[in-house]
Backbone as CSV, one residue per row, in Angstrom:
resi,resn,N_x,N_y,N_z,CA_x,CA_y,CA_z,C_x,C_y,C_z
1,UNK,127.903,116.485,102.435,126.677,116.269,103.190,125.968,117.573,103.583
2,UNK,126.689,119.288,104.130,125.936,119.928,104.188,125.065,120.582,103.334
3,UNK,125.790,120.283,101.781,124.651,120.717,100.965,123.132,120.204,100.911
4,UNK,123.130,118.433,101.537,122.147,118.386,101.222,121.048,118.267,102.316
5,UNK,121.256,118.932,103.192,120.361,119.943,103.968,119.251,120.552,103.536
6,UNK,119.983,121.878,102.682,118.700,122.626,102.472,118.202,122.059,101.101
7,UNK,118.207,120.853,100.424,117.653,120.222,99.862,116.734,119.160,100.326
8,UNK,116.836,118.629,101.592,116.016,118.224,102.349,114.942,118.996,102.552
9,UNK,115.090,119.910,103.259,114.254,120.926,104.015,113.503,121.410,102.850
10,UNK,113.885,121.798,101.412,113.245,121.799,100.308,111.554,120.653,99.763
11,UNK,112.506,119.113,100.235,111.614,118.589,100.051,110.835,118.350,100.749
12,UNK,111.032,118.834,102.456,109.911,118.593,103.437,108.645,119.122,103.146
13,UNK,109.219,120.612,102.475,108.073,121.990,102.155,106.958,121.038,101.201
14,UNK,108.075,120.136,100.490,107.326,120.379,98.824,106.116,119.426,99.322
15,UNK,106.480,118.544,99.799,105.814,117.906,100.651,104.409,118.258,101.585
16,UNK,105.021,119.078,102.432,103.412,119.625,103.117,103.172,120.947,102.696
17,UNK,103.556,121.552,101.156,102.753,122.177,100.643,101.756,121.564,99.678
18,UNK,102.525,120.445,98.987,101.088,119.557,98.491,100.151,118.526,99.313
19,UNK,100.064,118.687,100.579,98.860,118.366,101.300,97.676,118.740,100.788
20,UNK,97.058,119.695,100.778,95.799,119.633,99.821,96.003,118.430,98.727
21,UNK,96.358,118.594,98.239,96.846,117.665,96.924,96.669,115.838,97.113
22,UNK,97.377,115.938,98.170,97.314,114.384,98.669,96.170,114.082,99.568
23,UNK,95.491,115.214,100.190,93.898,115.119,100.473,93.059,114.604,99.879
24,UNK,92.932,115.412,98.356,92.086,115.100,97.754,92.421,113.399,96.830
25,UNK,93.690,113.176,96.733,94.496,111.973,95.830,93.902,110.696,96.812
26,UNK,94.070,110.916,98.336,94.661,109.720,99.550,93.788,109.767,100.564
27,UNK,92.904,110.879,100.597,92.237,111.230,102.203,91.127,109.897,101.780
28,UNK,90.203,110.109,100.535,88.974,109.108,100.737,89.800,107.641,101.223
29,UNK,91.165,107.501,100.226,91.599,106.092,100.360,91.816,105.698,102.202
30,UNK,92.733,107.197,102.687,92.890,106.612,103.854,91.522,106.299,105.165
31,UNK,90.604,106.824,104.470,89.552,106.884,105.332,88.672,105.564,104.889
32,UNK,88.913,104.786,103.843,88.337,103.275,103.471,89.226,102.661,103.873
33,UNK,90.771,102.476,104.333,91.233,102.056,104.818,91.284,101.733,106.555
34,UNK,90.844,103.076,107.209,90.583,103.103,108.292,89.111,102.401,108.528
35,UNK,87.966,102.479,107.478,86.640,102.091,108.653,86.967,100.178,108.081
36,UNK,88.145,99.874,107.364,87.989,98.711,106.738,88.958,97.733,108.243
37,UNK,89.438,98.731,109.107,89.737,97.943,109.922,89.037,97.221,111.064
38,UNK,88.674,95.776,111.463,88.216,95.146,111.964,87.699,95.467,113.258
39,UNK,86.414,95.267,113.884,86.021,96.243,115.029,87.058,95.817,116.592
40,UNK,87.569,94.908,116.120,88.694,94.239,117.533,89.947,94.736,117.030
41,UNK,89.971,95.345,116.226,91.264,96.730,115.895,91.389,97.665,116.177
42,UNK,90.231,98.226,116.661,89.817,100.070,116.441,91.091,100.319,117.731
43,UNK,91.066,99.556,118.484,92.025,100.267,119.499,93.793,100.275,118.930
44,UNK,93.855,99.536,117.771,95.197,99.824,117.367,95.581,101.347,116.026
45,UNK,94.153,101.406,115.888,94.391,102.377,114.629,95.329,102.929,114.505
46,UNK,95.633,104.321,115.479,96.773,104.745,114.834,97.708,103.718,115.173
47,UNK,98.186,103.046,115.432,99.646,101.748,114.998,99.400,101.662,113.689
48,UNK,98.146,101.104,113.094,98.280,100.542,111.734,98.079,101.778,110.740
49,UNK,97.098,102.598,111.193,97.643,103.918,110.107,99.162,104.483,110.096
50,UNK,99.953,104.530,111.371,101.274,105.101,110.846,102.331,103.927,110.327
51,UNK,101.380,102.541,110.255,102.211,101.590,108.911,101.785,101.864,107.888
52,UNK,100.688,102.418,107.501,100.461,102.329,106.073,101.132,103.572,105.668
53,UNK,101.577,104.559,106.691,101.981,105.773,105.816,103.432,105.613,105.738
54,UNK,104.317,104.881,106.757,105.735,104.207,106.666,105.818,103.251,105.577
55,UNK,104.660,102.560,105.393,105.243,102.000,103.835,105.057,102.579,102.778
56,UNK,103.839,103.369,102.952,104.047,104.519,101.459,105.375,105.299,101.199
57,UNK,105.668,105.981,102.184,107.295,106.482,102.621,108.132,106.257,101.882
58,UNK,108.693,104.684,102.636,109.245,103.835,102.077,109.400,103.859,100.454
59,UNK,108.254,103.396,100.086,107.799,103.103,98.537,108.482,104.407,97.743
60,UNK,108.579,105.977,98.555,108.915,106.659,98.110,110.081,107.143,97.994
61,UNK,111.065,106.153,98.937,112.603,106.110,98.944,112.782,104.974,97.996
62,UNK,112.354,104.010,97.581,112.596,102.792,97.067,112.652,103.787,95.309
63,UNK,111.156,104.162,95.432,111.586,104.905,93.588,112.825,105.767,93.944
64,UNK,112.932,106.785,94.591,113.535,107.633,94.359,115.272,106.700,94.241
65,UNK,115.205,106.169,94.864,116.543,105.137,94.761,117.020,104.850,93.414
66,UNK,115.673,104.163,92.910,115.721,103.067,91.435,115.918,104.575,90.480
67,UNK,114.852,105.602,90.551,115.541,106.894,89.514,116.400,107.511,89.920
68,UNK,116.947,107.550,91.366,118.488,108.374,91.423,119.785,107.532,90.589
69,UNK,119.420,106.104,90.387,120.645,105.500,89.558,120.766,106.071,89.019
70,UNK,119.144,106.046,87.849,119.183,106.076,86.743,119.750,107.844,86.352
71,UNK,119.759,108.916,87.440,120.149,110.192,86.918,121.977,110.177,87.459
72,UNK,122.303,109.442,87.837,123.460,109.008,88.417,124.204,108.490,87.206
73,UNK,123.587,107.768,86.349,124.485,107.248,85.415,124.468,108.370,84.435
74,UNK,123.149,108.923,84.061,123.741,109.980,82.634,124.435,111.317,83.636
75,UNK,124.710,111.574,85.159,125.375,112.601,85.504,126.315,113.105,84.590
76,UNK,127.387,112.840,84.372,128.092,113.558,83.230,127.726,113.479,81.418
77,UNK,126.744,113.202,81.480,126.040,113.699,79.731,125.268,114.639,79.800
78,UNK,125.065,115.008,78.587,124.035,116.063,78.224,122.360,115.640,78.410
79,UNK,122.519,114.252,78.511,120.930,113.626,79.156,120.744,114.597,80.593
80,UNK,121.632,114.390,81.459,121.912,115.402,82.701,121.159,116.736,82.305
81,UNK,121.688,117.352,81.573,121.094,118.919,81.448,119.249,118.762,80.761
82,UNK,119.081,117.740,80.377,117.690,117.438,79.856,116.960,117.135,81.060
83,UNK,117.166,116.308,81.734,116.809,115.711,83.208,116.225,116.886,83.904
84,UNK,117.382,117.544,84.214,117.739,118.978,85.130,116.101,119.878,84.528
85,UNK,116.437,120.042,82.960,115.645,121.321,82.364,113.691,120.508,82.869
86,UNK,113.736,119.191,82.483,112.352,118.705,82.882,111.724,118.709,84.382
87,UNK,112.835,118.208,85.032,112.490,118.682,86.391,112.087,119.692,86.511
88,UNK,112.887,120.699,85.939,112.507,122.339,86.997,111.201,122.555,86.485
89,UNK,110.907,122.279,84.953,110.057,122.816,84.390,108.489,121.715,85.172
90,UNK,108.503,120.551,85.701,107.786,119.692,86.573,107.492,120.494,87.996
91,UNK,108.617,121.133,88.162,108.291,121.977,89.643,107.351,123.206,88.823
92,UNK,107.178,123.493,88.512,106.894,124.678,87.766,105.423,124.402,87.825
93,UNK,105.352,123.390,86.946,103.795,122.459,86.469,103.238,122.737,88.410
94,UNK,104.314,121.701,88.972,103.532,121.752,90.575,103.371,123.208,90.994
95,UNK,103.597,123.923,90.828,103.458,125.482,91.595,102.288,125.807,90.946
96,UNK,101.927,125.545,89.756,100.699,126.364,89.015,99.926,125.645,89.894
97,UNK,99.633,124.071,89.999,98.714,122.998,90.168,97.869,123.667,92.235
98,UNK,99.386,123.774,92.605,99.099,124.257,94.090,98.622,125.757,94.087
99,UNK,98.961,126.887,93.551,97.913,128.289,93.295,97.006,127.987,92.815
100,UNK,96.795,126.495,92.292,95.239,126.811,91.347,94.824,127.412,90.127
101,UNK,96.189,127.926,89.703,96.260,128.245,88.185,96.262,127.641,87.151
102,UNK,96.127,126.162,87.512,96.668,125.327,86.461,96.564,123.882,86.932
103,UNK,95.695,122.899,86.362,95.812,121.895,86.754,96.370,120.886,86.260
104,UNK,97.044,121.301,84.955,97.852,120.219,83.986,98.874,119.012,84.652
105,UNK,99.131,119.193,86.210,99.568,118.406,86.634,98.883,117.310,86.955
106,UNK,98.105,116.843,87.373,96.799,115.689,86.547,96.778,114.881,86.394
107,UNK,97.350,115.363,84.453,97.174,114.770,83.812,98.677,113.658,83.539
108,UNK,99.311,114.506,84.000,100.805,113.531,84.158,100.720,112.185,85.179
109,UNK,99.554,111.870,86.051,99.333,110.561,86.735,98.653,109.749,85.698
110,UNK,98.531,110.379,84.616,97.725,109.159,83.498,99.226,108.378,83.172
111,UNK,100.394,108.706,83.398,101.502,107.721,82.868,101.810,106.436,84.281
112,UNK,101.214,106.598,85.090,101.486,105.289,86.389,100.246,104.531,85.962
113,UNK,98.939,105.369,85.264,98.052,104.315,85.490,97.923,102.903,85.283
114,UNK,98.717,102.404,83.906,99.250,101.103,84.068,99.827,99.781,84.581
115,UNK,100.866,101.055,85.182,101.789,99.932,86.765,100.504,99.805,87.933
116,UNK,99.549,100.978,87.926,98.632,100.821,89.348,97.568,100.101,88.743
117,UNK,97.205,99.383,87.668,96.188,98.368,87.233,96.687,97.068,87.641
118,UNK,98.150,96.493,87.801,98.531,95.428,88.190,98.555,95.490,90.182
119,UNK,98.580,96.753,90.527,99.033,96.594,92.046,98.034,96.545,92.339
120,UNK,96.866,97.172,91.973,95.540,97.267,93.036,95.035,96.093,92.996
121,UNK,94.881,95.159,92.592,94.071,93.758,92.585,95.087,93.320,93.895
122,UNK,96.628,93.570,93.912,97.371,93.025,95.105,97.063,93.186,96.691
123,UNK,96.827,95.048,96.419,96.649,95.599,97.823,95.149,95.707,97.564
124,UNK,93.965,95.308,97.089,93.003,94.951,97.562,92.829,93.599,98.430
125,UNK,93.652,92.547,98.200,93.568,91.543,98.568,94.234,91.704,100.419
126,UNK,94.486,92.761,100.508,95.348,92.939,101.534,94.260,93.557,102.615
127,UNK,92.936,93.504,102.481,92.079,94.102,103.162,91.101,93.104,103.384
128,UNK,90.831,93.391,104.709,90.797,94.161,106.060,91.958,93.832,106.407
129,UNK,92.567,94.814,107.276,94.093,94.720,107.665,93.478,94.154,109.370
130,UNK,94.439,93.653,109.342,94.733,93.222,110.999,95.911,93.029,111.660
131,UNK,97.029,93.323,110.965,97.938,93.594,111.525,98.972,94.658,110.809
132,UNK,100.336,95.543,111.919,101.106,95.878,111.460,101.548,95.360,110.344
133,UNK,102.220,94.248,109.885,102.704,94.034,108.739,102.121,93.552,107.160
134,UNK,101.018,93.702,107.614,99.605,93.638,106.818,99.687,95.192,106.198
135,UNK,99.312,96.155,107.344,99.123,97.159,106.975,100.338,98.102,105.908
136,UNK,101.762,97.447,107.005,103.225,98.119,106.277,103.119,97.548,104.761
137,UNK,102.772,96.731,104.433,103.043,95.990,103.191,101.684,96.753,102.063
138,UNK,100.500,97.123,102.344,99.313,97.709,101.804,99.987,99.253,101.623
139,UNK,100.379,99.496,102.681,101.563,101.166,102.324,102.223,101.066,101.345
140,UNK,102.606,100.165,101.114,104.217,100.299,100.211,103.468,100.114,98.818
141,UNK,102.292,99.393,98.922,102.025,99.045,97.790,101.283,100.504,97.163
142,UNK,100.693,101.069,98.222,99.805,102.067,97.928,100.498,103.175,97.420
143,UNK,101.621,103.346,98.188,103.017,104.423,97.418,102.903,104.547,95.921
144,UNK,102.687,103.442,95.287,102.780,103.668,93.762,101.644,104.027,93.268
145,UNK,100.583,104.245,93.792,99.292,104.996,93.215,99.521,106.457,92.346
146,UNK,98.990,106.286,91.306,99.706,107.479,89.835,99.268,108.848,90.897
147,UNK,100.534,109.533,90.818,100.151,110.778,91.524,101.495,111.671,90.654
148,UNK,100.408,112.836,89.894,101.658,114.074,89.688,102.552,114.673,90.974
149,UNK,102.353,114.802,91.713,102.890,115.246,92.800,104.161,114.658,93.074
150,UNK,104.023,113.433,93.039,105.074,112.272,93.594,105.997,112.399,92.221
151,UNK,105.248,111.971,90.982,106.351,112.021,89.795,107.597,113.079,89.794
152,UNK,107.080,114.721,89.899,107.501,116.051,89.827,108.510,115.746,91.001
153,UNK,108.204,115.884,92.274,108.974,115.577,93.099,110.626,114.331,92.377
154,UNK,109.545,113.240,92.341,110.591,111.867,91.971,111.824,112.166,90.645
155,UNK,111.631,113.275,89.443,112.303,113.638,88.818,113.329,114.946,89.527
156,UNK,112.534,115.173,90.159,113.307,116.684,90.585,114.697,116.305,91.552
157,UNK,114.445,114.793,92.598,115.292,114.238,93.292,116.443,113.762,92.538
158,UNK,115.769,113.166,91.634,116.788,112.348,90.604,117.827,113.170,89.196
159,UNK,117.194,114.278,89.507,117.915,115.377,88.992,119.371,116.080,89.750
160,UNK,119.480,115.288,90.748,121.367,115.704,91.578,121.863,114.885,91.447
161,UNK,121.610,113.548,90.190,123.016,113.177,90.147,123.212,112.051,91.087
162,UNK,122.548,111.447,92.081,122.955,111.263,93.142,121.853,110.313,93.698
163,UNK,122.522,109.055,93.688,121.065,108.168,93.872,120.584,107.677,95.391
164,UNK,121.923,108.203,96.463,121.684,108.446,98.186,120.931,109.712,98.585
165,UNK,121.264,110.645,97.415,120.436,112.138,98.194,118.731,111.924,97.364
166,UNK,118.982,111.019,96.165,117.633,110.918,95.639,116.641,110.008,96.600
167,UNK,116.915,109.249,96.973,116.316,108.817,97.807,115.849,109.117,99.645
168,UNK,117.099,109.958,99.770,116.755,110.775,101.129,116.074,111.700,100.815
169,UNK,116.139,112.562,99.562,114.782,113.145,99.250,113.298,112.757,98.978
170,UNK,112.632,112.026,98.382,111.812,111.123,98.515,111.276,110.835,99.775
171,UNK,112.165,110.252,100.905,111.713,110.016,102.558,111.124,111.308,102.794
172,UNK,112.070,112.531,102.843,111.869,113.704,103.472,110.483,114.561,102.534
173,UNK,110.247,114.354,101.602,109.033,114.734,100.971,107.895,114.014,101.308
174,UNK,107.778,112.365,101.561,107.230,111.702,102.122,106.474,112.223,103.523
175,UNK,107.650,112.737,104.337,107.551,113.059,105.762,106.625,114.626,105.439
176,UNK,106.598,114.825,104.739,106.265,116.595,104.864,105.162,115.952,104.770
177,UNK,104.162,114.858,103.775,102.876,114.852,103.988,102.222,114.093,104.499
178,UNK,102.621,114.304,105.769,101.775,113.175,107.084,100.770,113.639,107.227
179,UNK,101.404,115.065,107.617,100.343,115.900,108.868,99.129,115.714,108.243
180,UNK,98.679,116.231,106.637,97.335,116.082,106.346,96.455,114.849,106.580
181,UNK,97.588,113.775,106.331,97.271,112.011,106.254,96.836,111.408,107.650
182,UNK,97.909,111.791,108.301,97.966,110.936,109.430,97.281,111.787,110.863
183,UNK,97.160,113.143,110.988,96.787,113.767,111.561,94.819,113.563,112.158
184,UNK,94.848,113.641,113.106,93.087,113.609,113.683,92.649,114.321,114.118
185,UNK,90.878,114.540,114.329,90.782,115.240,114.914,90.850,117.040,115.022
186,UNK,90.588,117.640,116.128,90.742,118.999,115.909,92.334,119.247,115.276
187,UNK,93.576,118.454,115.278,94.704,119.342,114.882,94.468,118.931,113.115
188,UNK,93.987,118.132,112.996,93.755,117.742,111.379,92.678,118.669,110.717
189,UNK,91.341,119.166,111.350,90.781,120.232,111.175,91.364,121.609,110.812
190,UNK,92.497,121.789,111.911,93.238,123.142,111.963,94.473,122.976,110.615
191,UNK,94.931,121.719,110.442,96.164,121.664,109.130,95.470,121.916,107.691
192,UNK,94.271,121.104,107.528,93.705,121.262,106.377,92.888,121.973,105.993
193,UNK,92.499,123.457,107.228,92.128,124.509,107.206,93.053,125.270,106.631
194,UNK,94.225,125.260,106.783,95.115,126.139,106.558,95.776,125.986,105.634
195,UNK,95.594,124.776,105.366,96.523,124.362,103.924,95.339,124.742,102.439
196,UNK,94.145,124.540,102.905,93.114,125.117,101.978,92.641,126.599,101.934
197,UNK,93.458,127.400,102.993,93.530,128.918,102.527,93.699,129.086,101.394
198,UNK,92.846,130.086,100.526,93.555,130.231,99.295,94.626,131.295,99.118
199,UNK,95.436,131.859,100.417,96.723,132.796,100.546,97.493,131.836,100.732
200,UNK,96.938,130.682,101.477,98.705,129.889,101.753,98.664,129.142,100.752
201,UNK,97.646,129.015,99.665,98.176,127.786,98.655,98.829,128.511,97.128
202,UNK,98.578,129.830,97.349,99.061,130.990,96.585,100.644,131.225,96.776
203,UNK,100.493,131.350,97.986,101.907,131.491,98.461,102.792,130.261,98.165
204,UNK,101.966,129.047,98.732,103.363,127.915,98.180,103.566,127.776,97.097
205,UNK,102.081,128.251,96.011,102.756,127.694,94.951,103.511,128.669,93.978
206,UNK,103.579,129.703,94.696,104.892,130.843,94.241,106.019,130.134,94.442
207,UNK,106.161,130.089,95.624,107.660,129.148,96.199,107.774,128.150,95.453
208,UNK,107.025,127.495,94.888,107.524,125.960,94.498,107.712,126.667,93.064
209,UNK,107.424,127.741,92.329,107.148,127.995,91.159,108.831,128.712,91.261
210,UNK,108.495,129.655,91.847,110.189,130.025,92.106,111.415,129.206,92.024
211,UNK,110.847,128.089,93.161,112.281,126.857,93.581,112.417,126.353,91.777
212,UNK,111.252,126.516,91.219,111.316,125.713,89.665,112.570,126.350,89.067
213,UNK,111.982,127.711,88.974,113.017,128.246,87.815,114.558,128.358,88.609
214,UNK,114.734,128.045,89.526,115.754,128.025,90.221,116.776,127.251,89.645
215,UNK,115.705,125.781,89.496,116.689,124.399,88.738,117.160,124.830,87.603
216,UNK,116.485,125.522,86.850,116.595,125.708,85.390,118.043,126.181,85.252
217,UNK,118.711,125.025,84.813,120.162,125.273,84.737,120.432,126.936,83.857
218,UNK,121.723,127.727,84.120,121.533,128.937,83.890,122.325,129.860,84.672
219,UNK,122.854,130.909,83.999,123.500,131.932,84.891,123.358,132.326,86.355
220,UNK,122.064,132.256,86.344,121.002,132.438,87.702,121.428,131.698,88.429
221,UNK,121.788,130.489,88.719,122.633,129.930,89.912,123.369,130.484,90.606
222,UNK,124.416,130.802,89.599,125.910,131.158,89.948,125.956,132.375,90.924
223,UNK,125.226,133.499,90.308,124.440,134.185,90.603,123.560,134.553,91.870
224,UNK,122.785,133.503,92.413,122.367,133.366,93.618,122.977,132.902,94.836
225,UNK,124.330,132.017,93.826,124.875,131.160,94.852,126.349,131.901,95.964
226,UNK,126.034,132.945,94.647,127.458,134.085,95.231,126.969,134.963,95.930
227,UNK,125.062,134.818,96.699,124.656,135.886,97.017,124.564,135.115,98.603
């Protein structure tokens, strides 16, 4: 269990370093979601906005679950070291995408667009929300909206082998991108000021570019791990 700590804390980062990211993916959605709530609601908003972002969450422990099996079962094959090498090289993709060097990450949400042609007719029907479990259930659904961000992440979890830490990763990446989402007001002004620096989005996406080649199975572990 203490290893997977700073694999948590990994995915909190990865998380609210792609805030910009999920700004531009989720902010219009969450903001048609918000004026779509009923004017004898307005006083519950945030209740029903922090359901829709608990079921997106959710949605994001539920995959990470269903692909931690699936990296759970080839753990001891050489599928494992393929897994491993795509992931890192997916973190990699995300580090360019967050410096702005590179937007090829993108284009990798053209592979959900399919599954999200059957959900959106669902969670449209789910609007105007008027209640918590209205709203929790429009989250969960909304979780699966094609996003590179989420994929990169969702392989990179499912890359330990491990289909309890894949999914506690997932939550904890989840959790890193509230603040942009769920945040109001002047402190939401001040997060997505700062997350749209172009030094701090330089900077994370060194780190995430770094954490990439990190995975990349390789001497370099052993190496770091003895340091």
């Amino acid at each position: 269990m203490p290893e997977l700590l700073p694999l948590l804390g990994s995915a909190l980062v990865l998380g609210l370093l792609g805030g910009g990211h999920c700004l531009g993916m989720c902010g219009g959605l969450m903001g048609a979601l918000t004026l779509a709530i009923p004017p004898e609601q307005r006083g519950r908003r945030l209740r029903l906005l922090m359901a829709y972002n608990m079921g997106r969450i959710l949605s994001y422990g539920c995959a990470g679950l269903l692909l931690g099996l699936a990296g759970w079962a080839v753990a001891s094959s050489p599928a494992a070291l393929a897994l491993r090498v795509m992931a890192a090289l997916l973190l990699i993709t995300m580090g360019l995408y967050l410096a702005g060097w590179w937007s090829g990450l993108t284009r990798i949400e053209a592979l959900g667009r399919g599954l999200w042609r059957h959900i959106q007719p669902v969670a449209s029907r789910l609007m105007p929300v008027s209640s918590v479990p209205r709203a929790l259930l429009l989250g969960a659904l909304w979780g699966w909206l094609p996003c590179g961000l989420v994929y990169s992440t969702l392989l990179w979890s499912a890359s330990q082998g491990n289909a309890g830490y894949s999914a506690a990763l997932m939550l904890a990446f989840g959790v890193g991108t509230w603040p942009v989402l769920l945040a109001t007001g002047l402190a939401a002004e001040r997060v997505n000021g700062l997350l749209r620096r172009r030094s701090v989005r330089v900077a994370g996406g060194v780190l995430v570019i770094v954490f990439g080649l990190w995975t990349l199975p390789g001497p370099h572990q052993h190496w770091l791990m003895g340091h």
